[in-house]
N, C-alpha and C positions, 0 to 999 in steps of 0.2 A: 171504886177501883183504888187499891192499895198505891200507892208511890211506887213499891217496890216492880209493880203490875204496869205502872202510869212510863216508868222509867224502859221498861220491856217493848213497850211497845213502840217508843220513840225509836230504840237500838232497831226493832223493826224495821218499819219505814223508812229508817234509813237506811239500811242494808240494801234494802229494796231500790230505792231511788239511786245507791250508787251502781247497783248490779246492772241497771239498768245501762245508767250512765256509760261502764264499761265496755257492755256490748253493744250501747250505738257506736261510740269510739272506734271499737275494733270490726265493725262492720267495712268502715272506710280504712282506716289508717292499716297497714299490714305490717305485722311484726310490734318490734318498740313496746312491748309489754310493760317492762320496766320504764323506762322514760312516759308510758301513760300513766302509770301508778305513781312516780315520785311530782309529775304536775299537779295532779290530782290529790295528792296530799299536800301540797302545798298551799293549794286554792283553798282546799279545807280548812288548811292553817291560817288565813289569812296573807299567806307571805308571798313575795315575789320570786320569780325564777330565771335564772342564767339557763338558756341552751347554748351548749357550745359542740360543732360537730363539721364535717365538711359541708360544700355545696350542693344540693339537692338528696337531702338525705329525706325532705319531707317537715323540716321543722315549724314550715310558715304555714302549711299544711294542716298541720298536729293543732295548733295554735290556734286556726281557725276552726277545723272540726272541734274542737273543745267549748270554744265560744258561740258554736252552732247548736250544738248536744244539748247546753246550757241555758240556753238561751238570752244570752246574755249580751247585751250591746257592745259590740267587737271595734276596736279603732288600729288602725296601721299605719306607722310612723316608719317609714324608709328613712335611716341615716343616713346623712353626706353629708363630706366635711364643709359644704356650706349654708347646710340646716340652722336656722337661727332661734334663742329660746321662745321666742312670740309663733313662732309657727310649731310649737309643741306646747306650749301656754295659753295661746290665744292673746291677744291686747286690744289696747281701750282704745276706739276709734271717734272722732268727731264727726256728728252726725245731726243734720236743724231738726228741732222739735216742729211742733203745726204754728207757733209763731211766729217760727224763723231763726230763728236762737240754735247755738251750736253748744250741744252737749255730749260730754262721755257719754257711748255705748260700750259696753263688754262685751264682744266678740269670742265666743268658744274657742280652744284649738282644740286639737283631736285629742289630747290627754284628757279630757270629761268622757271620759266612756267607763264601762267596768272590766271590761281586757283590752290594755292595750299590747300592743305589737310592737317591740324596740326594736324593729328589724338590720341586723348589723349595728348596734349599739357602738361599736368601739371604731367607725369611719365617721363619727361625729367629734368634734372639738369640745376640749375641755367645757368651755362657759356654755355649749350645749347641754352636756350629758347634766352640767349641775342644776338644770333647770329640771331634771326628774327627781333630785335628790329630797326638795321640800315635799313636794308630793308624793313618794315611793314611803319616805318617814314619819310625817304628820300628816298626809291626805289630803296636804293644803295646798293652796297655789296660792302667790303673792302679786298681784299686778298694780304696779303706780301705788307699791301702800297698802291695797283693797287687798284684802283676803279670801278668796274664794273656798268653797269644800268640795273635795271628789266627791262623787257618788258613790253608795255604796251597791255591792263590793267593789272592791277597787283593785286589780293587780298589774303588774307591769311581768312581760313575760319579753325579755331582750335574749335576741340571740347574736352571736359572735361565731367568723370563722378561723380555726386555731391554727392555718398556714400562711393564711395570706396578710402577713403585717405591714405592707407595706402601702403609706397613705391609711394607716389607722393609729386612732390614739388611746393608747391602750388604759383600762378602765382606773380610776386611783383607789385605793384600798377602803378609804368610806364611802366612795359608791356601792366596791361589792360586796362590802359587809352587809348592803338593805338589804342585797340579795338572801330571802330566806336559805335558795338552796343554789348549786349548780350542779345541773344534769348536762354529762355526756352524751349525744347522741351517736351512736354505735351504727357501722356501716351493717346492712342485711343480709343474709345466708342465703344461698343459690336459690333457695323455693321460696325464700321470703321475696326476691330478684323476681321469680316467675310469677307469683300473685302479682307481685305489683303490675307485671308488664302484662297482666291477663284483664286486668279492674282497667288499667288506663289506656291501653289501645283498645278497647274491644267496643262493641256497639252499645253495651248494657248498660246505667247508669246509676248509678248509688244514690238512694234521696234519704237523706239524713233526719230522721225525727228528734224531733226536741222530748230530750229524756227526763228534764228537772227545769226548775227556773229560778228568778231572781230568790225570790221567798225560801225555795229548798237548797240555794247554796246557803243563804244567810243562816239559814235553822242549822243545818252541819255542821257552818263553824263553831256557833253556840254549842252545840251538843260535842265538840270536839272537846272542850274545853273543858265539858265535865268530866271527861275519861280520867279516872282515878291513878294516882300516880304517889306509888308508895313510897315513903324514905330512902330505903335500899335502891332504889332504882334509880333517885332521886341522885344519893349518894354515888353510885356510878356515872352516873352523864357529870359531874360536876368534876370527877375525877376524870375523864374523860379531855373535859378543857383543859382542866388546870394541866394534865402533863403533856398539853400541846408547847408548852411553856420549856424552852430550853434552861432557865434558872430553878423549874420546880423539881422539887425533892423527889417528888415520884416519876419524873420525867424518864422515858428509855434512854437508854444511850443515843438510839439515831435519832430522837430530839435533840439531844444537847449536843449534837453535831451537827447534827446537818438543817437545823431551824433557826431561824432569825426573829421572829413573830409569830408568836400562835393565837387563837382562836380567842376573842374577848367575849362580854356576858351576851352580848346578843349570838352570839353562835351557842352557849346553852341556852338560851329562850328557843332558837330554833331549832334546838336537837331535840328539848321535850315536848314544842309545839308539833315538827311533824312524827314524831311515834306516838303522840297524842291521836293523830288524825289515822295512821298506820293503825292503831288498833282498834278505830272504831271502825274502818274500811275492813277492817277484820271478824268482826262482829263481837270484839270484846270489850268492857267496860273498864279493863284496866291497862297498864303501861307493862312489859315485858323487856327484860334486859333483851331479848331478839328483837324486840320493837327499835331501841336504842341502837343496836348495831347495826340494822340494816339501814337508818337512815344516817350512820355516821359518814358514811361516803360520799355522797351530795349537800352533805350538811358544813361538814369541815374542808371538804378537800379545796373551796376558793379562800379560806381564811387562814389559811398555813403558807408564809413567806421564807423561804428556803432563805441560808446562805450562800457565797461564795462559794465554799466549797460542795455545800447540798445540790449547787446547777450544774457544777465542773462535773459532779459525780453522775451525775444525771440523775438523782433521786428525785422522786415525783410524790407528790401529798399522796399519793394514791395508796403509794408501796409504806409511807408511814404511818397512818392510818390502819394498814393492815398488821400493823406490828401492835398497834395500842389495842386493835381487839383479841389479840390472841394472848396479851399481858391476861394473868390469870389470880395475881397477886396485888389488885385494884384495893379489895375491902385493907388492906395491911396500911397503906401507901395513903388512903385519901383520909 
């Protein structure tokens, strides 16, 4: 079997393994197309994910059938503001040997799983949230000194509600930069309303099969990583950053007005890591400027810090963003 042949058949199986994936997903979850496709490219990616959406949209839900589908060790971390980092770390406890003798044990906390659940992320205190930050970034945990390593995979999947601010400490800007991506979750349409309410009062019962495992998330990301990713395209996402940047030359006007802060390198590592995973859930082997634009919107829209005047006006990353895709004069500018 040629490479060319060996390469074919890998894009195969995996085709296979997410199709799968998707239709056990969508068997339970109703509606959310989108927000299952940009989790799922994320996990692909390796990277973490922001939900942010009202109360009982289904997120903690989504979360778990994902980690169910997967099969994949699921842990859930309820935030309150009086969560302490040892009860999301774990700590070393003094425990007699058979001599008698008092020794460190290391004790787990729920962050050694491979999905966890930051359920409400932003009703947790500052020197909370920052005990995800070594782990979310280097996979590691520090305790008394001692180093520990996540498991692999490893994702942190936090969600936040975007009305209720009060008694929450909202996330600081190197937190949600780990975030590879943040997805909206969008309220449902009248018959997406009536499936739901048919699946959850009725007598019938949805039994979830596990569509992939440890082994076929880990081989995805790898094979994600191979998806070819030409200059040109290259050349677009980099321009893409750069004129999130109110000072850059190629910036639009409603950057250099109404932005304080744009998008630093790890926002393009995540723009070309999820259209990396976007095109192989695609069944293609390369990157696609429609690869880049469709995941520029959960990709950039938490790393754009408006000004003064950008809140007064009420502009939203969402609406500038929509301006940088429809910029047409990118190859001149970058």
């Amino acid at each position: 079997m040629s490479v060319t042949q060996e390469k074919e058949q890998k894009f195969a199986q995996a085709a296979d393994i997410i199709a799968r994936v998707k239709d056990e997903i969508q068997s339970f979850i109703v509606g959310q197309e989108e927000v299952v496709e940009h989790v799922l490219w994320s996990i692909f990616s390796g990277g973490h994910v922001l939900l942010e959406g009202l109360p009982g949209l289904g997120k903690t839900m989504l979360i778990k059938t994902i980690a169910e589908v997967l099969d994949l060790k699921f842990s859930r971390i309820q935030f309150t503001p009086d969560i302490m980092p040892s009860d999301i770390t774990g700590t070393m406890l003094l425990q007699p040997d058979e001599a008698g003798r008092q020794t460190f044990s290391f004790h787990k906390g729920p962050i050694f799983a491979n999905i966890i659940l930051a359920d409400e992320i932003n009703r947790a205190t500052p020197k909370t949230q920052s005990a995800l930050l070594e782990a979310m970034g280097e996979k590691t945990v520090t305790i008394m000194g001692e180093t520990k390593k996540m498991e692999k995979p490893f994702f942190v999947l936090a969600t936040q509600n975007p009305i209720d601010m009060e008694g929450t400490y909202p996330l600081p800007e190197a937190q949600t930069d780990r975030f590879l991506c943040k997805v909206n979750v969008v309220y449902p349409t009248k018959e997406e309303l009536k499936e739901i309410a048919r699946r959850t009062t009725g007598s019938q019962k949805i039994h979830l099969n596990k569509a992939a495992g440890l082994k076929d998330v880990i081989a995805l990301q790898e094979l994600s990583r191979e998806i070819l990713l030409s200059d040109e395209i290259l050349d677009y996402a980099v321009w893409m950053v750069t004129a999130t940047h109110p000072d850059s030359e190629g910036a639009p006007e409603t950057v250099k007005k109404h932005v304080q802060y744009g998008s630093g390198p790890r926002g393009l590592q995540s723009l070309i890591s999820m259209a990396k995973a976007r095109a192989m859930c695609s069944g293609r082997f390369h990157v696609s400027i429609g690869d880049i634009k469709n995941v520029a919107y959960p990709v950039l829209r938490h790393r754009l810090i408006l000004n003064f005047e950008g809140e007064a006006a009420g502009i939203s990353a969402d609406s500038i963003i929509e301006v940088l895709l429809k910029e047409t004069s990118w190859g001149a500018k970058s």
